[in-house]
N, C-alpha and C positions, 0 to 999 in steps of 0.2 A: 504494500500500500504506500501510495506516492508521501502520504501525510504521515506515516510513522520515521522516514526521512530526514536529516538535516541537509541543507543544499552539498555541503562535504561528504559527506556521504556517497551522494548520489553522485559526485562529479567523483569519487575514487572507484562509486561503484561501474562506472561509464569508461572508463580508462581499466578496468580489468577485465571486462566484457560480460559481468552477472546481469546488468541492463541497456539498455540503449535509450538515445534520445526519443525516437519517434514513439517507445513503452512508455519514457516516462510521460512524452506528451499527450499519447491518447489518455493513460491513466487520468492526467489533468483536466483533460476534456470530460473526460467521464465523470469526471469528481462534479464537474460544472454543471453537467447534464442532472443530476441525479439531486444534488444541491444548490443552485443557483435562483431556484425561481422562490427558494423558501427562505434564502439567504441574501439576496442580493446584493452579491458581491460582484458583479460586471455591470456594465454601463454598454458596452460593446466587446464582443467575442470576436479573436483573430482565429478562426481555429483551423482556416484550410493552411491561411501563412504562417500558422504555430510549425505546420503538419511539414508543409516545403522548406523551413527552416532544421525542425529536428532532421530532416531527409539527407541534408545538406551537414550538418555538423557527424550524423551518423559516418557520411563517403569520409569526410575529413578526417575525422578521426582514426577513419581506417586504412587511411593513406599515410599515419602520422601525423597530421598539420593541429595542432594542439592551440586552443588559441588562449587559454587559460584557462579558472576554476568554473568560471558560467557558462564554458561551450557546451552546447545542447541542453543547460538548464533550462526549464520552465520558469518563465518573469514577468511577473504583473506589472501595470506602471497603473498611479497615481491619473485621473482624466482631471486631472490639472495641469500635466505636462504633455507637450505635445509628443504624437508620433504621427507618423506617415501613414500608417495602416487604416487610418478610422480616425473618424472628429472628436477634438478637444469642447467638452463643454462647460468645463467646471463646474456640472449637475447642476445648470440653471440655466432659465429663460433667453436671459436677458444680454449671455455673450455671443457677440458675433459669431454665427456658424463658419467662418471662413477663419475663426482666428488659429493660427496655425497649421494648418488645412496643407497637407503635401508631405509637411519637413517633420524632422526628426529633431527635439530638442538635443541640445548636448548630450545630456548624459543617456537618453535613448540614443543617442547616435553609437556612444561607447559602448552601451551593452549590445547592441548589435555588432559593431565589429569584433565584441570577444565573444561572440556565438554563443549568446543567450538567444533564447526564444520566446520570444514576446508572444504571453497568450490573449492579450487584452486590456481594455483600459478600465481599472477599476472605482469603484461608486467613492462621492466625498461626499461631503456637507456644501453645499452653494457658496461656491469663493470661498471655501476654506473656515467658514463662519456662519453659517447658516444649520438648519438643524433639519430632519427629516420631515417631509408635509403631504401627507398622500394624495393630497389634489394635484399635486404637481407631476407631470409625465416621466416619474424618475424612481428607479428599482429604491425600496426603502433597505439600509441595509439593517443586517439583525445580526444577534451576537449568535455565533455558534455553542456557547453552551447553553443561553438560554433565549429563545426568538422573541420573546418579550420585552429583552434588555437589549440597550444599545452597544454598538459595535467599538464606539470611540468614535472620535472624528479629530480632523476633517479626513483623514485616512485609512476612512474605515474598511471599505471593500480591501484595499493591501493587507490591514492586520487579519481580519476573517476567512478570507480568503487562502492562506497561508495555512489555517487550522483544518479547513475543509479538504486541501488537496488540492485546491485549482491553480497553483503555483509553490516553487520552495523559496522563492523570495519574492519581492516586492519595492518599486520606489514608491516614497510618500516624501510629502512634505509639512514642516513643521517651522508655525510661526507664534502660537502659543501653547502646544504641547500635540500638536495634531501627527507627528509621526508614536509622540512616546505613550500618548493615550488611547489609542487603539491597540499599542502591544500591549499596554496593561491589562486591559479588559479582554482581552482574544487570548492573552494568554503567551506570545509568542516576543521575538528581541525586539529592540526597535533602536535603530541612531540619530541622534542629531550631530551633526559633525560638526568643527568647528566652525563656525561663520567664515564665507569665504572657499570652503576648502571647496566645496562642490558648485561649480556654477546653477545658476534659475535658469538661464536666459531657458526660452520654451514653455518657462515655469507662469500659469496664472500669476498674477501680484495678490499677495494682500498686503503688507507691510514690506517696504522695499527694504528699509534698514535691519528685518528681522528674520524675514526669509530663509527657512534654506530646504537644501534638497537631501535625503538620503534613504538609508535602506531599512526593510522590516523582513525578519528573518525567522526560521527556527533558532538561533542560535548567536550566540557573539560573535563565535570564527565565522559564523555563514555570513557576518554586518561584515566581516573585515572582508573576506573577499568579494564581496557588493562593492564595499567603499576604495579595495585597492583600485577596479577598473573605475569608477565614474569619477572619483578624483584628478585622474588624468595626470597631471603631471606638477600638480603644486605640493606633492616633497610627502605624502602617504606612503609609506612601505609598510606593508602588513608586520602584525609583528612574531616573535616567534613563542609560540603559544606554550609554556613549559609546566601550567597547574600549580606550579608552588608561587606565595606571596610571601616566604620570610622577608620581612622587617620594610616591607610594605606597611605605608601609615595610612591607614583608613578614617577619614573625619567622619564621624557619627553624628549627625544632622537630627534633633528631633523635634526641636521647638517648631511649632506651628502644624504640625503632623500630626499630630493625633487628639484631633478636636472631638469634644465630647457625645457626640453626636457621628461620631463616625462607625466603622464596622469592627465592633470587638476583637476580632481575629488579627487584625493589621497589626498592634503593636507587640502580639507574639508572633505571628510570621515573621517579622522584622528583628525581633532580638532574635530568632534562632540562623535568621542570613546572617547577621553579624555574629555569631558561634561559629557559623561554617566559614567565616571569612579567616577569623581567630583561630579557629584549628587547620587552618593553611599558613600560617606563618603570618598572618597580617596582624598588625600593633592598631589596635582602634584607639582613638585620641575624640574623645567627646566634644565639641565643637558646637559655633553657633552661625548662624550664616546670616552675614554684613547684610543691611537693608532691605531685612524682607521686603516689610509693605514698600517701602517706592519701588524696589523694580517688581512686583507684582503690577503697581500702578500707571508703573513707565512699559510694560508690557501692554497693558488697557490705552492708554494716551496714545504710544506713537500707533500701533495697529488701530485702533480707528481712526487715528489722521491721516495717516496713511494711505489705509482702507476709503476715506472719502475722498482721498484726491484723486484717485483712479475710478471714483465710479459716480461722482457729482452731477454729473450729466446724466447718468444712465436712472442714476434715482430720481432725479426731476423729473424725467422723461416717462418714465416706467417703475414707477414704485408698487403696483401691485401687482406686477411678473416678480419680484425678486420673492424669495420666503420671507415670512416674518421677522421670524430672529436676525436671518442677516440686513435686514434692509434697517430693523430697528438696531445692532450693532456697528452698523456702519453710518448713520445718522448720527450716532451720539458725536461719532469727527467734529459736527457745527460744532458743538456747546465746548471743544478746547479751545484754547486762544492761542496764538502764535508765541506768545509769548511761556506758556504753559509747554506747550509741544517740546520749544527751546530748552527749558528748565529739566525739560523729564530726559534731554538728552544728555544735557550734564550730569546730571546724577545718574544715567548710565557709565559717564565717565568714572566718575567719583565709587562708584561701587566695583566695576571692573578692578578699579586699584586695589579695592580690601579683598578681594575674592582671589585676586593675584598674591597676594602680599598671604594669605589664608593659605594659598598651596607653598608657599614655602615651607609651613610646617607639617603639612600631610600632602598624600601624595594621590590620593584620592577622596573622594566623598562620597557618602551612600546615605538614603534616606528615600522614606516612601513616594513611590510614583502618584501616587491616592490614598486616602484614606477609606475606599469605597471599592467593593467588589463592580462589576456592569450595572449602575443603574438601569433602571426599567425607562421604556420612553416617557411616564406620563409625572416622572420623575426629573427632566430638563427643562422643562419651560411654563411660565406661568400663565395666567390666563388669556395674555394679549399675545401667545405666543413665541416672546423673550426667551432665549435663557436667563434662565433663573441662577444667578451669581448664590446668591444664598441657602440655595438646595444643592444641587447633585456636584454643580460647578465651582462652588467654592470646599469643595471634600479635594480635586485635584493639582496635584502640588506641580506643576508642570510649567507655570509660568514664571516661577521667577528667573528659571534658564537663560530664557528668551532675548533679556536686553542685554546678554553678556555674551561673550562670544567662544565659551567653554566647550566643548563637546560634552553629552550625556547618551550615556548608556540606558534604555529601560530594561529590567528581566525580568522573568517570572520567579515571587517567591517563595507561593504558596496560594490558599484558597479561601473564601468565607467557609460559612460553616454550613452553608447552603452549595457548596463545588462552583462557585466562580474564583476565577484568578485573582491574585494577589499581586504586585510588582515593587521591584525596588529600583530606582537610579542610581545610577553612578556617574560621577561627574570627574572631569580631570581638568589637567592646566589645559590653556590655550594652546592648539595646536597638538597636544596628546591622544589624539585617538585611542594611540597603543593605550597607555596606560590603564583604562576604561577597559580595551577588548581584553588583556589580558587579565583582567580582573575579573572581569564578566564568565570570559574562559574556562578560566576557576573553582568560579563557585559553580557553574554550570556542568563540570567535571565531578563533580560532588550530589549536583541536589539531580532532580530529573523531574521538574513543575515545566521544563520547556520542551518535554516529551509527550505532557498528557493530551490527548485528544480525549473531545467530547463524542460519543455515543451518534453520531450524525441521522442513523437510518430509525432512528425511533425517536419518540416525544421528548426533548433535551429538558433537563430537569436537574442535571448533575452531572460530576465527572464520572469519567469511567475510568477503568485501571490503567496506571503508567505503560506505555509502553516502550520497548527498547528496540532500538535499530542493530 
């Protein structure tokens, strides 16, 4: 089964000849066929150019011609970023059917020259900010362990998808937690790289200064070699993945995590990842992290200013094609002032410096992704349609990343007491990927929360047993 899998896996199992491209593809196709219409996790299906590409990586391969770890993988991209195969629409009305239309963003250009197989462009939230609305002509998507509960967003068809089988990785993008909150809740890895490393261009906008592009995975090493091809060539070299962390300094992050009203379970799945971190050699160093609220709120400031200078027109014009939530989170842009915008930028400066100054004395950070297993849908948004900051969105710790230019690791690290996922981040210096992957590496070498698959072919209610590749 294509879904008990890490994408390493499959690309050793591809290279010794127990699999082939064109099996792992149809399996993927089939995963789609069988869960997609319950899941909706595609927006558009590439499945005969899945089919001519694995064809084409299969001769390759057997000619020798090796083009790296994603040849003939199966790979989802984000339908916020373009590809040639099929239309960009960032699940809404309101963008140009032509935008992008032909070309191949950057980074789908790279996984195509390292002979992945792009099966399709998968479902978001509208601009990356909007929230699911079934009047609108758009697959809703749903969490695979439980279809009632949300997937994450804004890249959510990448994280679900992933658990289903209709891919072993995934691009997403992430501008307020939208790669690392869909791993959380799906269960599966997810990166934010550091700002810069991965070009947008291709990429929908929502926040220019926050933006970025990267990978959702089974696994850390499956992030790392996602992120070694689309990186391209701004200084990523994978790292070497060796499972021990002696004297590794771990900053242990809790303050603001574990709000009283959050999910019981979270702050023991969390002390026992920090036990599995500490019985690998890691030194945990208790810690507290520089300015929460402003960069949560320079997070909110620059992304909806952002967010309205790119679509001022479009909302004048057409404010009842956009969903609610995003039309009413990208509205709030008016009520900053130029002068606020300005302010929230400096104190992204001003916090960058303590957050840097902060890995001098550890050498990574870890602390809950959420405090909340998948909320349910009718748990996101209040009556006018909003998300609701004060319910399900103010449980996820995702934002304060955003205005800084760190890399964060999401993992799975455990479950509610109900079997939905648990997750932890890891964060590291600027420009440290490695640090992060080989952490993640790790603990993931130890725990097996990023092997479990949910139960697919019956009523999803709970996990089912670990499974091993």
């Amino acid at each position: 089964m294509i879904e008990a899998l890490t994408l390493t896996e499959a690309a050793d199992a591809l290279r010794n000849g127990t699999v082939t491209s064109v099996g792992l593809t149809e399996a993927a196709i089939a995963a789609a066929d069988r869960s997609d219409a319950s899941l909706g996790v595609y927006l558009a299906r590439f499945d005969e150019q899945a089919l001519a590409a694995a064809r084409r990586a299969d001769e390759e391969l057997a000619r020798g011609v090796d083009r790296g770890p994603l040849h003939g993988v199966p790979v989802g991209v984000k339908d916020t970023i373009a590809a040639a195969d099929g239309p960009t629409t960032a699940q809404s009305l309101v963008l140009d059917p032509d935008w992008g239309a032909g070309r191949d963003a950057p980074v789908v250009a790279r996984l195509r020259a390292a002979g992945a197989v792009l099966t399709g462009k998968t479902t978001a939230m509208e601009f990356g900010c909007g929230l699911p609305e079934p009047d609108k002509p758009f697959p809703i998507p749903r969490n695979p362990w439980r279809h009632e509960s949300w997937a994450g967003g804004s890249s959510s068809g990448s994280g679900s998808g992933i658990v289903a089988g209709m891919f072993l990785a995934a691009l997403g993008s992430d501008t307020g937690g939208s790669i690392r909150m869909p791993a959380a809740f799906c269960g599966v890895t997810g990166l934010m790289p550091t700002f810069g490393r991965v070009p947008v261009d291709g990429c929908v906008p929502f926040g220019y200064s926050l933006d970025r592009v990267g990978p959702l995975a089974r696994s850390a090493r499956d992030c790392s070699a996602v992120l070694s091809v689309i990186a391209g060539v701004t200084g990523f070299t994978e790292p070497r993945f060796e499972g021990d962390l002696t004297g590794v300094r771990v900053g242990i992050a809790r303050e603001h995590h574990f709000p009283a009203d959050g999910d019981p379970a979270v702050r023991g799945a969390f002390d026992e990842a920090v036990s599995v971190l500490a019985g690998l050699g890691a030194v945990p160093v208790e810690i507290t992290l520089p300015y929460w609220r402003e960069m949560v709120t320079a997070t909110l400031v620059t992304a909806t200013s952002e967010g309205l200078a790119y679509h001022r027109a479009d909302l004048a014009r057409r404010w009842d094609d956009y969903t609610a939530a995003a039309r009413g989170l990208l509205a709030t842009g008016a009520l900053v002032s130029g002068a606020e915008y300005v302010q929230a930028q400096r104190v992204r400066q001003v916090a960058q410096r303590a957050v840097d100054a902060l890995f001098a004395d550890v050498d990574v950070i870890v602390c809950p992704t959420a405090s909340i297993g998948a909320p349910p849908f009718d748990a996101l948004a209040d009556e006018a349609g909003h998300q609701d900051s004060a319910g399900a969105f103010g449980k996820i710790h995702t934002l304060y990343w955003n205005p800084l230019a760190n890399p964060v690791l999401a993992v799975p690290m455990g479950h509610t007491a109900s079997g939905l996922p648990l997750s932890m981040q890891i964060a590291g210096p600027v420009s440290d990927e490695a640090a992060v992957l080989r952490a993640g590496d790790a603990f993931q070498r130890h725990t097996a929360w990023h092997r479990r698959t949910p139960a697919l072919d019956t009523a999803v209610t709970g996990p089912s047993e670990e499974v091993t590749a």
